[in-house]
C-alpha positions in Angstrom: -16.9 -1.5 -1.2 -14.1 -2.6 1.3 -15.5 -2.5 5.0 -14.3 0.3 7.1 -12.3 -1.9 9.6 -10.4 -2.6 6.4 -7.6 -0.3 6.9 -4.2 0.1 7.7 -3.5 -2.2 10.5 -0.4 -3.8 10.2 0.8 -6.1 12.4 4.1 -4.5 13.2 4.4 -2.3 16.2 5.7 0.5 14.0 2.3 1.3 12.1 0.0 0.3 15.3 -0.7 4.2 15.0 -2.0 3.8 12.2 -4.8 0.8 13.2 -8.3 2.6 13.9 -10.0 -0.3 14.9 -9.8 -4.1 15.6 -9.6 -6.7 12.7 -12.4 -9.4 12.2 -11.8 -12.5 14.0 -11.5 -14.1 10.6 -8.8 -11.7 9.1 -4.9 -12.2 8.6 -2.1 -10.7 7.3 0.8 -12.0 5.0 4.3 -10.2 5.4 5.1 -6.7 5.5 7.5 -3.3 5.9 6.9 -0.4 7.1 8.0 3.0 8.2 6.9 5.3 10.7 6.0 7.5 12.4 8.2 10.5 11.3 9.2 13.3 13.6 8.4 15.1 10.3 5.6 14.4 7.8 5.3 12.7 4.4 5.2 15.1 0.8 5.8 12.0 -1.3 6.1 8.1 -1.5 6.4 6.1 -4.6 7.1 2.1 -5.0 6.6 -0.2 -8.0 5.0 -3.6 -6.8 5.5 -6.9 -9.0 2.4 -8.8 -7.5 2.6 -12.2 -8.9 -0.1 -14.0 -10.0 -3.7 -13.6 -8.0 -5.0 -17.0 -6.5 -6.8 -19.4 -9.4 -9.7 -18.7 -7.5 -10.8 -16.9 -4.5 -13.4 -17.6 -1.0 -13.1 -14.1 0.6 -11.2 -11.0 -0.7 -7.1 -10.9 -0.2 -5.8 -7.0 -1.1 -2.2 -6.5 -1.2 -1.3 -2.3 -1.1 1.0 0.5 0.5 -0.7 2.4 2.7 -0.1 5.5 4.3 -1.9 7.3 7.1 -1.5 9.4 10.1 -3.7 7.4 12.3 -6.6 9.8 13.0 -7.0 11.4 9.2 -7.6 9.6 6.4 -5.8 6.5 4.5 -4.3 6.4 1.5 -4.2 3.0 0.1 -4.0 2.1 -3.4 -5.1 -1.5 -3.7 -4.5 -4.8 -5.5 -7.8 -6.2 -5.3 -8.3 -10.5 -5.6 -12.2 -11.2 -5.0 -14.7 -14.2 -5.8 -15.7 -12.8 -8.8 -12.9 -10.1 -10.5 -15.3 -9.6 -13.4 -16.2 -5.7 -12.3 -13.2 -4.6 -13.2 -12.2 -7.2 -16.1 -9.7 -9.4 -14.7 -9.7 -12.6 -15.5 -7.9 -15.7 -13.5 -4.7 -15.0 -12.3 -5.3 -11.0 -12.8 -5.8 -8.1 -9.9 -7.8 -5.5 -10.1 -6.3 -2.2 -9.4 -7.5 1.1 -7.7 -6.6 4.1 -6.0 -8.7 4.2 -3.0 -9.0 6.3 0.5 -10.7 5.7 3.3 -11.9 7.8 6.1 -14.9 8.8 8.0 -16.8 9.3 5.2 -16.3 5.9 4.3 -14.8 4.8 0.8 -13.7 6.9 -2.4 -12.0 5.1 -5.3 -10.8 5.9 -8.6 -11.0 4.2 -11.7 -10.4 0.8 -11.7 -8.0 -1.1 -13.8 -6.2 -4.7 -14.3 -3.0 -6.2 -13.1 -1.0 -9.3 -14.4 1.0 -10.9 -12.4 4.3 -10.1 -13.9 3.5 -6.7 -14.3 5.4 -3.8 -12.8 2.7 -1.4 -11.4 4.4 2.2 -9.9 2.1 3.6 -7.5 2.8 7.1 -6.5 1.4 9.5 -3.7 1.8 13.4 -4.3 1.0 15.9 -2.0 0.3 18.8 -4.3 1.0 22.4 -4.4 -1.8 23.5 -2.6 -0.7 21.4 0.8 -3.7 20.0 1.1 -4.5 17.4 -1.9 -2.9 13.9 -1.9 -2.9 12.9 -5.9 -2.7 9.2 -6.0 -1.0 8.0 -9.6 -1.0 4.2 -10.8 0.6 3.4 -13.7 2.3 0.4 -15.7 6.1 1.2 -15.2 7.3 -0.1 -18.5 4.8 1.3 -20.7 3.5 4.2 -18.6 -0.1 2.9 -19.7 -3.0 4.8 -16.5 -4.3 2.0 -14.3 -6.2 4.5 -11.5 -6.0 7.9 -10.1 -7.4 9.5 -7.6 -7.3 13.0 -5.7 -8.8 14.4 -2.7 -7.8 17.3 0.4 -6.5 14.9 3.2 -4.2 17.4 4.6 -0.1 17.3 5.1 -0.5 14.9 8.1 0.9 11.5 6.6 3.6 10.1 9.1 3.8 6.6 8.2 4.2 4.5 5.2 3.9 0.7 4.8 2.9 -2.6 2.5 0.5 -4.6 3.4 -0.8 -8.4 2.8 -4.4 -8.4 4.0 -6.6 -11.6 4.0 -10.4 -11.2 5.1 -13.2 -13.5 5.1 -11.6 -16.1 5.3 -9.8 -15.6 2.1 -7.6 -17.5 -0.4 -4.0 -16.1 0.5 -1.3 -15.5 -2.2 0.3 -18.4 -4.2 2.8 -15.9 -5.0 5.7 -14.2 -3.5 5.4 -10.1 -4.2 8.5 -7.8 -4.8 8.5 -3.9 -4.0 11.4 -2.1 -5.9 12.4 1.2 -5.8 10.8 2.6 -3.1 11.1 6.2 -2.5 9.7 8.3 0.5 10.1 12.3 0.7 9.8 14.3 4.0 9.0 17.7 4.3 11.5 18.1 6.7 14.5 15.8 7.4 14.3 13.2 10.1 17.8 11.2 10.7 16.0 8.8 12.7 13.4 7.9 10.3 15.1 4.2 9.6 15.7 3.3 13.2 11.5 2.9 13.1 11.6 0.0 9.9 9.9 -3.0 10.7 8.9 -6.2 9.1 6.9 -9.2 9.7 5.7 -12.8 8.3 8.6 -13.6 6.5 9.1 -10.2 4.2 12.4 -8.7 3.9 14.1 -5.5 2.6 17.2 -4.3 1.5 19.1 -1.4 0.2 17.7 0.9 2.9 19.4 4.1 2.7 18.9 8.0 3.0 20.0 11.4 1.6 19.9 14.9 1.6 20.2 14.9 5.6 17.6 12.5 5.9 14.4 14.3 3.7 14.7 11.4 1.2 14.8 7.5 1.9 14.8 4.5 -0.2 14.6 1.0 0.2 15.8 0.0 -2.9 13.7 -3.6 -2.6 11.4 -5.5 -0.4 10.2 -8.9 -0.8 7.1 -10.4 1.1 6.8 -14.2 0.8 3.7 -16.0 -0.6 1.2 -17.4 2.4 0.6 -20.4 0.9 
């Protein structure tokens, strides 16, 4: 289990919101993007991650993930998981486990767990279903639709803000590779023009192809690249 300080904190002021506590003096980040807050709210967010290869071998435990949170509710946060010892979930060296997790006061819920080359495409998807309530997180292999993790639960239509993250704790081994976000597609319930004037990025990561449509309900960033911290 991740600790709870574990969450969304990037270091960007554009997801500060979305920080619930302070980091452990021994945590860093890597690069990031991110979006938010909304004037509206969040109904759905997809992005396929190419991860690169995990560190050889590891000292503390390095996650990389888009998150998405409101700040006071719950997280959603699918993860790419690089620990001392992968074996729980059957990766082997190089490999990242994979699963769809959330985080609130009740702690730490996770699906399934599966594994993740390095050169593998992995589309993660956040739904808010019909009901207005559940968020459906979806993980799959993008090129042959294979189920890595799912995971569903009632966290409400509250999401505002949407980002990547590169998150190093215990002192950990940092990425030895560079990771690319393509595709990236975020729907509002309502349309927000403004929504792009609040992208940010930091430690090196980069993004291109931001655009919007439909008045500003849907916007993509068609890729993002965070550089390797090594």
């Amino acid at each position: 289990m991740r600790p709870s300080t574990l969450l969304l904190a990037l270091p960007s002021m554009a997801l500060a919101f979305l920080s619930p506590g302070p980091l452990h003096k021994r945590d860093s980040w890597g690069g990031s993007v991110s979006l938010g807050p909304t004037k509206s709210t969040i109904i759905n967010a997809v992005t396929t991650i190419i991860p690169g290869a995990a560190p050889p071998t590891q000292n503390g435990m390095l996650f990389l993930w888009p998150g998405m949170s409101n700040g006071t509710g719950d997280l959603v946060q699918t993860t790419l998981e690089s620990w001392p010892d992968n074996s729980w979930c059957g990766a082997t060296t190089g490999q990242w486990c994979i699963r769809a997790s959330l985080f609130g006061s009740f702690g730490q819920l996770d699906g399934s767990a599966g594994v993740v080359k390095g050169t593998d495409k992995v589309k993660i998807e956040y739904n808010l279903e019909a009901d207005g309530e559940t968020w459906k997180q979806t993980v799959t292999n993008a090129d042959t639709g294979a189920a890595l993790s799912s995971f569903s639960y009632k966290s409400g239509p509250y999401m505002r803000g949407w980002g990547t993250g590169t998150e190093c704790n215990n002192d950990c081994t940092g990425t030895v590779a560079a990771q690319q976000y393509i595709n990236t597609v975020i729907t509002l319930k309502e349309a927000d023009a403004t929504f792009g004037n609040t992208i940010a990025k930091a430690s090196g990561a980069t993004y291109s192809g931001l655009a919007s449509s439909s008045g500003g309900k849907v916007w993509t960033i068609k890729q993002i690249d965070v550089p390797s911290m090594s």
